[in-house]
N, C-alpha and C positions, 0 to 999 in steps of 0.2 A: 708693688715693688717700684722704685727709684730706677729708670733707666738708665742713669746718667752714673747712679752709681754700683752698674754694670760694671765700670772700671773705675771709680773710684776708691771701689771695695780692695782694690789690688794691692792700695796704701796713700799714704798721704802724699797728692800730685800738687806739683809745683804749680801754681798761675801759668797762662799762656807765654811763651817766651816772644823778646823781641829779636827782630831778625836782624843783625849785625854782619854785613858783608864782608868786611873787614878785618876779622879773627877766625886765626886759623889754628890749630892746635900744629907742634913742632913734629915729625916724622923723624922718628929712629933709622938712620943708614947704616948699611952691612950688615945685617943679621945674618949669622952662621946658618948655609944650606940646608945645615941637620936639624934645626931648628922651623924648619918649613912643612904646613902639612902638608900631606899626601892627594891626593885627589881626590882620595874616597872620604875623604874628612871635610873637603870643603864643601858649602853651599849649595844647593840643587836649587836654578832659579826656577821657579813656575814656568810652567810649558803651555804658552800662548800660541794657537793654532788657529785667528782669526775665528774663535768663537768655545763654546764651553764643549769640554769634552765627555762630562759626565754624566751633569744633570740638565733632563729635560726642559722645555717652556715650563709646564703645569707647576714642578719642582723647585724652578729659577722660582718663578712667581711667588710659592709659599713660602717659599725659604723668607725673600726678599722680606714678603708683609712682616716675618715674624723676627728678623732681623733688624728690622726700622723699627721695632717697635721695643729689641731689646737695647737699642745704643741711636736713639732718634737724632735728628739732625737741631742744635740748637744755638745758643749764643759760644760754645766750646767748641766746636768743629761740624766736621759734614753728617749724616748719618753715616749705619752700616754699610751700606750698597752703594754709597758717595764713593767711600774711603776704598772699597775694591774686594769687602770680605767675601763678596759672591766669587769672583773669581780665586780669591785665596781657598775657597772651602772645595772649589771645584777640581782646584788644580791638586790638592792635598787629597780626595775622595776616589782620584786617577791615579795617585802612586801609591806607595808602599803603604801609607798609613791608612786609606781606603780600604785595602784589605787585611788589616792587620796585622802585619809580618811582624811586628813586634810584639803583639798579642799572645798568649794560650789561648786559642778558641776549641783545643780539644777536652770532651767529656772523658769521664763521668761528672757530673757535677751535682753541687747537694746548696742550693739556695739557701736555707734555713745557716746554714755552717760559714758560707762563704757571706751572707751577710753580717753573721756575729764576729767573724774572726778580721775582715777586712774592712766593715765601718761601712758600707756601702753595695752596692746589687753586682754583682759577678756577669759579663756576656759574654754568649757563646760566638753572636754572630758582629761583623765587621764594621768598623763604622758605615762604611757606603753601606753595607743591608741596613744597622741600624737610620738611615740616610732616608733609604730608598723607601723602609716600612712605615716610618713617623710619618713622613710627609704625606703617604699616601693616604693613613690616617687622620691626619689634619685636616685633609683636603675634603674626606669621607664625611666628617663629623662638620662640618661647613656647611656642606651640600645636605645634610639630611636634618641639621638646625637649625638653619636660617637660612634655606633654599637658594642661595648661592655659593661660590668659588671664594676658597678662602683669601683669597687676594683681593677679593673685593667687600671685606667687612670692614667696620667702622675700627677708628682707633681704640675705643674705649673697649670694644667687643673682643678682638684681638689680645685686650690689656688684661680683660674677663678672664679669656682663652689660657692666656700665659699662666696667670697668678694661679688660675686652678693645676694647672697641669705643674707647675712646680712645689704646689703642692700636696701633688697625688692623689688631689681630689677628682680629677676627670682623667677619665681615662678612656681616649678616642677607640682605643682595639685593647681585647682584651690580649691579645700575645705581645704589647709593647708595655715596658715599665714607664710611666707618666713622666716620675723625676728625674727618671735615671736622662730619658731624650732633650728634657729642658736643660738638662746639665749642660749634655753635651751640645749644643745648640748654642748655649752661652758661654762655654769652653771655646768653643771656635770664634763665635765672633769677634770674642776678645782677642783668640789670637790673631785673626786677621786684622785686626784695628791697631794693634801695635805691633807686628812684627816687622820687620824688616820689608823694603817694600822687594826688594830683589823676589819674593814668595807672593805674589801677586795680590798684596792688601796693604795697608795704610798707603794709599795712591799720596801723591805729595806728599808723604810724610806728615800726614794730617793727624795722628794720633800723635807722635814723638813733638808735634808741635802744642801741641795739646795741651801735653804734661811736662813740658820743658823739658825732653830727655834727648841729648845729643846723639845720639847713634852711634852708630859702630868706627868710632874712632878707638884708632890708634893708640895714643900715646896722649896721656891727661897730668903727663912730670911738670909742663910750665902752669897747668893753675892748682898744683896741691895746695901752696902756702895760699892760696887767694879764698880765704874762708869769708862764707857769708856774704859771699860777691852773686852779683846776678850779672856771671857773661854772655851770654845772651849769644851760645857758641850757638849757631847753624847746625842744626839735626846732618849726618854724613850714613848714606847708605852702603851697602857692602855690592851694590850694583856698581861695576866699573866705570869710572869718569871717563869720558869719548876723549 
């Protein structure tokens, strides 16, 4: 697998953008009150507490190697763990999506049915469990293959690691689905590598620089007619300017 095209696969990304300090996009004044969300609709920034809330050293660590290995650091931007996806995945593992509050994780459940009918493996249990149980697996099958800490294998071996497990050819415990954890593993990196930095990853806007994507701007009326232009607008987070 193509690390790089871990997000490339997203669609066709524009060249790195140049930084222009100098363009701004125009800001719409007076919006009608009623027209404003709510609070329970805005933004929940990551909750930095001076260090990670979730996940362990041993768990930072695996996460980290297998993170760098699926979005490495090269001539396009920083790696995973540069750009802030550890703390994105930590801070998102400690709230609501951690536990699945948006989930069904109640049984009965019938595997053979929920894979035919949904295209893919149905779980019961949370992403922080499915979190807590991969890694501990990873870490298992490290220490009992190659007589050390999976943090400290080689990149190629790591690369080995990956390629099998998303193809459900290894399977570190038998109670973990192979593909289904790589998925989600590279479900999260990716979103921490482009989301918003306000949710503690794409640090500098290192990914949105990446792929020339302006951010969470406003109001885009003054370059509609500017077809085919490279403005070279300044990435804009939804983190409040001081």
């Amino acid at each position: 697998m193509n690390r790089r095209e871990a997000l490339f696969s997203l669609g066709t990304l524009a060249a790195t953008m140049a930084v222009a300090p100098g363009i701004k996009a125009l800001e719409l004044k007076g919006v009608p009150h009623e027209t404003q969300l709510s609070d329970d609709h805005l933004p929940k920034p990551a909750v930095r507490s001076g260090g990670f809330m979730v996940l362990d050293e041993t768990e930072r660590k695996t996460l980290a190697a297998a993170y760098d290995r699926l979005l490495p650091a090269d001539q396009f931007g920083p790696s995973a763990t540069e750009a802030g996806c550890l703390e994105f995945i930590d801070s998102q593992l400690a709230g609501d999506y951690g536990t699945g509050k948006a989930l069904y994780l109640e049984g009965p459940i019938r595997p053979e049915s929920e894979l035919q009918l949904m295209g893919s493996a149905q779980f019961l249990a949370s992403p922080l469990e499915r979190y807590r149980s991969g890694l501990k697996a990873m870490q298992a099958w490290a220490l009992k293959t190659h007589g050390k800490p999976f943090a400290e294998l080689g990149a190629e071996q790591i690369d080995r690691f990956l390629t099998e497990l998303e193809g459900g050819r290894l399977v570190p415990d038998p109670g973990i689905d192979s593909k289904g954890f790589f998925e989600l593993m590279l479900q999260n990196v990716r979103e921490g590598y482009l989301s918003d930095p306000i949710y503690g990853g794409n640090r500098n806007m290192a990914g949105w620089k990446m792929i020339g994507f302006p951010g969470a701007r406003y109001d885009y009326r003054p370059y509609v007619d500017r077809r085919n232009e490279k403005l070279g607008l300044i990435p804009v987070s939804l983190i409040p300017a001081d």
